[in-house]
N, CA, C and O atoms as a DFTB+ gen file, in Angstrom:
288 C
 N C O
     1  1     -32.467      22.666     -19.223
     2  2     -31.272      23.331     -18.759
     3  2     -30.506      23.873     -19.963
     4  3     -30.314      23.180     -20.962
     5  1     -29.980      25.402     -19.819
     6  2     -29.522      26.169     -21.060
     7  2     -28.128      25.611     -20.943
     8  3     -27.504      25.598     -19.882
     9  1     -27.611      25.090     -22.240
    10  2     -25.955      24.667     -22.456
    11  2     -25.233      26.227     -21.714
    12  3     -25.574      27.262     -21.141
    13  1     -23.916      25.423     -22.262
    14  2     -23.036      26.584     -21.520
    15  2     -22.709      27.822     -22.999
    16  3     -22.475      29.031     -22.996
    17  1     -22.806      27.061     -23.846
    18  2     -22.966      28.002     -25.797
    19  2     -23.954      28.465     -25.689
    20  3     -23.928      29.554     -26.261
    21  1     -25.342      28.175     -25.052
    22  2     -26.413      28.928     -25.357
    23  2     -26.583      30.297     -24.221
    24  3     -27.182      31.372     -24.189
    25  1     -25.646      29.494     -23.338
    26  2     -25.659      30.902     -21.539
    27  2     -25.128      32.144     -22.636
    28  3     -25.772      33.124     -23.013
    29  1     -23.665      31.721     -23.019
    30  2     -22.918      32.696     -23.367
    31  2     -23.594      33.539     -24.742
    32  3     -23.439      34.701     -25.119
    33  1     -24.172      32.732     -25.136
    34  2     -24.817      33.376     -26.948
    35  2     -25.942      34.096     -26.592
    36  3     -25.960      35.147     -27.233
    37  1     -26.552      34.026     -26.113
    38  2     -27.757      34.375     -25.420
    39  2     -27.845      35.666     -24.903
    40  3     -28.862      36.355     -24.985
    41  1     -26.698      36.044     -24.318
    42  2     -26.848      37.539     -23.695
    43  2     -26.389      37.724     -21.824
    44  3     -25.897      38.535     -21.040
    45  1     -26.919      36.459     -21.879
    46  2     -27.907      35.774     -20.534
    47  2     -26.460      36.383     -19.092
    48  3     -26.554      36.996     -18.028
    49  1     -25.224      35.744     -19.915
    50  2     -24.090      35.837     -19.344
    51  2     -23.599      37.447     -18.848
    52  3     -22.741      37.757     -18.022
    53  1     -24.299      38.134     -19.507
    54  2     -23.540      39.545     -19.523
    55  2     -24.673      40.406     -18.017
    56  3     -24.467      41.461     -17.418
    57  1     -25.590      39.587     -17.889
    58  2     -26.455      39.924     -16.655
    59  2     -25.992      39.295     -15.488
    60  3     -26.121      39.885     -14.415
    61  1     -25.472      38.187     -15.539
    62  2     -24.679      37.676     -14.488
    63  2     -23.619      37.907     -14.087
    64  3     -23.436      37.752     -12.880
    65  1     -22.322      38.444     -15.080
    66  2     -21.432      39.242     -14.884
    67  2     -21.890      40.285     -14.480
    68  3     -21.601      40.300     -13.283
    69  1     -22.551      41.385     -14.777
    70  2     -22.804      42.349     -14.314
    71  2     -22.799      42.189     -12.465
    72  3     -21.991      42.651     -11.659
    73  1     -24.178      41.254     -12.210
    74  2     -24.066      41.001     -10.678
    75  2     -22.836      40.118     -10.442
    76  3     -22.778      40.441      -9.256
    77  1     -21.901      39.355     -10.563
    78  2     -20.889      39.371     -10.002
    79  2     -20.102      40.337     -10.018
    80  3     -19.435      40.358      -8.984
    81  1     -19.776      41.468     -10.982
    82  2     -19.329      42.562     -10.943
    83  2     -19.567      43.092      -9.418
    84  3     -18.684      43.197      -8.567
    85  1     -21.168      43.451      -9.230
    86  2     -21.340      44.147      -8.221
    87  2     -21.186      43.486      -6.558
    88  3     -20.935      43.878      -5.418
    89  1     -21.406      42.656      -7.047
    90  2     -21.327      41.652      -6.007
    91  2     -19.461      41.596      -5.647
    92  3     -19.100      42.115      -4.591
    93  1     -19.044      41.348      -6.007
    94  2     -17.491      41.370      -5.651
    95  2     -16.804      42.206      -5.641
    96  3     -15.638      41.974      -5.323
    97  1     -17.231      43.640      -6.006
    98  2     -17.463      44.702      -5.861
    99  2     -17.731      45.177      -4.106
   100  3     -16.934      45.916      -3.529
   101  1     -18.551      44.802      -3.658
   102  2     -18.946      44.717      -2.657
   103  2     -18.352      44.087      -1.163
   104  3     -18.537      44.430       0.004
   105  1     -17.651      43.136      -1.719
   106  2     -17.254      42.082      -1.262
   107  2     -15.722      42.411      -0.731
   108  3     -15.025      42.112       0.239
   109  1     -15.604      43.241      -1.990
   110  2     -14.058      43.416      -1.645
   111  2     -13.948      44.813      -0.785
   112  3     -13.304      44.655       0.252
   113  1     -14.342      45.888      -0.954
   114  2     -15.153      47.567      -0.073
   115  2     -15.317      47.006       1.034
   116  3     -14.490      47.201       1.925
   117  1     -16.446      46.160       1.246
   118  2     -17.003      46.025       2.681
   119  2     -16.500      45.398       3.233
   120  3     -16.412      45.691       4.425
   121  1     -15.758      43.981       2.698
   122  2     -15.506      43.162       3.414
   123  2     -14.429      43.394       4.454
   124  3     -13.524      44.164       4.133
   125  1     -14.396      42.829       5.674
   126  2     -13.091      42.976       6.669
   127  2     -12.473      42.228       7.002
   128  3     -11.506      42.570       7.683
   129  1     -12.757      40.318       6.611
   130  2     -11.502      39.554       6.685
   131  2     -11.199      39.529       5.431
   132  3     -11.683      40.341       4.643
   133  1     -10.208      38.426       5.011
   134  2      -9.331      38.265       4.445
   135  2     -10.065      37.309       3.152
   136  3      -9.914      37.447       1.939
   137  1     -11.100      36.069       4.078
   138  2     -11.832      35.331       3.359
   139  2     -13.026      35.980       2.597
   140  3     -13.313      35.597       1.463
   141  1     -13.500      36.655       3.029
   142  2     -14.327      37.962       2.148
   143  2     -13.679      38.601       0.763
   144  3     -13.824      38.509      -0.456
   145  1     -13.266      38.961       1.257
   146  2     -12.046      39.886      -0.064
   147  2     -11.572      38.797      -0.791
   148  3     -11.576      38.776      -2.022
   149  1     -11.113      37.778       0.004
   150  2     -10.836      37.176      -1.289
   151  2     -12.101      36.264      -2.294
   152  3     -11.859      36.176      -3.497
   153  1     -12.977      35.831      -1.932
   154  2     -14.440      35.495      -2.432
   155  2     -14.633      36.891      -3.678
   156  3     -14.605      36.704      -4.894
   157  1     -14.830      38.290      -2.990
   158  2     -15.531      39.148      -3.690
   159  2     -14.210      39.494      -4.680
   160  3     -14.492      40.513      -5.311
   161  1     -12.771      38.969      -5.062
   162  2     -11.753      38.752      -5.759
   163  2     -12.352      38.263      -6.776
   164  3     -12.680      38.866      -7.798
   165  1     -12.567      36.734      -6.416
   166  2     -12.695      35.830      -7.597
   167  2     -14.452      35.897      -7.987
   168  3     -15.108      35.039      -8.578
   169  1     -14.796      36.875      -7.577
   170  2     -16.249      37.367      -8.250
   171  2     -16.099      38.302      -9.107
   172  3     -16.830      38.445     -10.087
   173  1     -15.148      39.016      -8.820
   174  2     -14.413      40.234      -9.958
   175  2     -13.815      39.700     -10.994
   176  3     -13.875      40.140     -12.143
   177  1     -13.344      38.936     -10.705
   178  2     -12.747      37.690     -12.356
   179  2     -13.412      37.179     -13.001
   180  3     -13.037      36.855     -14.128
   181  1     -15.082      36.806     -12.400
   182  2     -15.264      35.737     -12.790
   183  2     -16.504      36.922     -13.934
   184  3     -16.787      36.845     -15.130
   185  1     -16.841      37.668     -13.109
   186  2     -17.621      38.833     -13.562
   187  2     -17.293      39.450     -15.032
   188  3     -18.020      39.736     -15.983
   189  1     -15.760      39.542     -14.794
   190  2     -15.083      40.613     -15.726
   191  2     -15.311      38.972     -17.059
   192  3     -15.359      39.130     -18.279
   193  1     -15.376      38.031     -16.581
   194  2     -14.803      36.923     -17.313
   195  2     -15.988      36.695     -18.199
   196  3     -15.784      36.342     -19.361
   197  1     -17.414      36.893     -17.682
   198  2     -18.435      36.613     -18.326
   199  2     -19.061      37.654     -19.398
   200  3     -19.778      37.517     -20.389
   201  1     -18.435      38.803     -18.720
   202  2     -19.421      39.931     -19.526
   203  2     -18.165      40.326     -21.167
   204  3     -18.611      40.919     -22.149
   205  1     -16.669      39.843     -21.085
   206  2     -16.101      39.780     -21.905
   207  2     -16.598      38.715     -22.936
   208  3     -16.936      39.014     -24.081
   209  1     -16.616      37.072     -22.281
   210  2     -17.275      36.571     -23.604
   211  2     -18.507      36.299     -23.964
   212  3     -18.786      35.563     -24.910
   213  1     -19.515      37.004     -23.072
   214  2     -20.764      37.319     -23.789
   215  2     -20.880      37.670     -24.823
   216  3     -20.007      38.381     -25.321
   217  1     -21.707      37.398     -25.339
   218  2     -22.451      38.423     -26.908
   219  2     -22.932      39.472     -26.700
   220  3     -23.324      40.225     -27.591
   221  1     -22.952      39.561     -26.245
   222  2     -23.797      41.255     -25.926
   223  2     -23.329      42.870     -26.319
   224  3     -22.807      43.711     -25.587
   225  1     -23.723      42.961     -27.760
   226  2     -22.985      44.391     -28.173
   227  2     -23.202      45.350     -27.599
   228  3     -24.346      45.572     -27.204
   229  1     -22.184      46.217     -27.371
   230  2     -22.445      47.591     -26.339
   231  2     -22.032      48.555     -27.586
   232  3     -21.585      48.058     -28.620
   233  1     -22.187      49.814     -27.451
   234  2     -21.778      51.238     -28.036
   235  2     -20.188      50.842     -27.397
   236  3     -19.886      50.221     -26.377
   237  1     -19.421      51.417     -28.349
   238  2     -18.011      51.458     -28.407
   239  2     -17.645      52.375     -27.268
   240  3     -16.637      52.112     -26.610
   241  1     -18.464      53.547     -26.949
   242  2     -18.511      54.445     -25.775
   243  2     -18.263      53.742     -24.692
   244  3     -17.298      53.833     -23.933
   245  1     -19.828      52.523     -24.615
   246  2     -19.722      51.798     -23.162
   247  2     -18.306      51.175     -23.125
   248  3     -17.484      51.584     -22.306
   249  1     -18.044      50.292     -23.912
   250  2     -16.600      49.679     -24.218
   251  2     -15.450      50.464     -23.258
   252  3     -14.887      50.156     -22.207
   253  1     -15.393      51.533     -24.079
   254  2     -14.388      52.145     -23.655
   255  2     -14.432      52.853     -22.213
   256  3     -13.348      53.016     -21.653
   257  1     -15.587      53.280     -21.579
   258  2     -15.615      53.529     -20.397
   259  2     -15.213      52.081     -19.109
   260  3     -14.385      52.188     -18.204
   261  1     -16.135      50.735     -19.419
   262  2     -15.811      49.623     -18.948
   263  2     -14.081      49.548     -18.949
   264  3     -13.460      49.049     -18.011
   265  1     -13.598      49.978     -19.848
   266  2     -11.812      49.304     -20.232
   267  2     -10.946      50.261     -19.188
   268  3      -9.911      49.921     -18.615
   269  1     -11.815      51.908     -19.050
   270  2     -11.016      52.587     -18.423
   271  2     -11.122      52.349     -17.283
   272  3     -10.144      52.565     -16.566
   273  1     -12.262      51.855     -16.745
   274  2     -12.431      51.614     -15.178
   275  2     -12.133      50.416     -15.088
   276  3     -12.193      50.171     -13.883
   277  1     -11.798      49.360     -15.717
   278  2     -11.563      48.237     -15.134
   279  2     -10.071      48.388     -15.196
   280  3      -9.551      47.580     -14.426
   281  1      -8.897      49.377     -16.042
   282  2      -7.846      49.461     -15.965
   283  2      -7.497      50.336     -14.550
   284  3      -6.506      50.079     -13.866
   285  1      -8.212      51.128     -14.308
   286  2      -8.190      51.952     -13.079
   287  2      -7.930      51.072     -11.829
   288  3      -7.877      51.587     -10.712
């Protein structure tokens, strides 16, 4: 079993954010109660939460496109 230093160092984290990204993403668009939206909420946090302290270097480009749409 990978530690929680090796999830995040690894890369590993920034693929899982990604699908919670999309996933709560999803969640929150489609969903039509209340308990939905809020699930695909805290998948958007948790998403945004992983792919920030990943390791995973991006082009300053990607950076900055991610910052504008997640400020949007």
């Amino acid at each position: 079993m990978m530690s929680v230093a090796a999830f995040f160092a690894s890369g590993a984290a920034f693929f899982s954010g990604a699908f919670c990204l999309l996933a709560g993403l999803a969640g929150v668009i489609l969903g039509r109660r209340g308990f939905v939206k809020a699930i695909g909420r805290l998948l958007l946090m948790l998403g945004i939460f992983q792919i920030v302290i990943s390791a995973t270097p991006l082009p300053v480009w990607a950076y900055s496109i991610w910052a504008i749409s997640l400020l949007a």
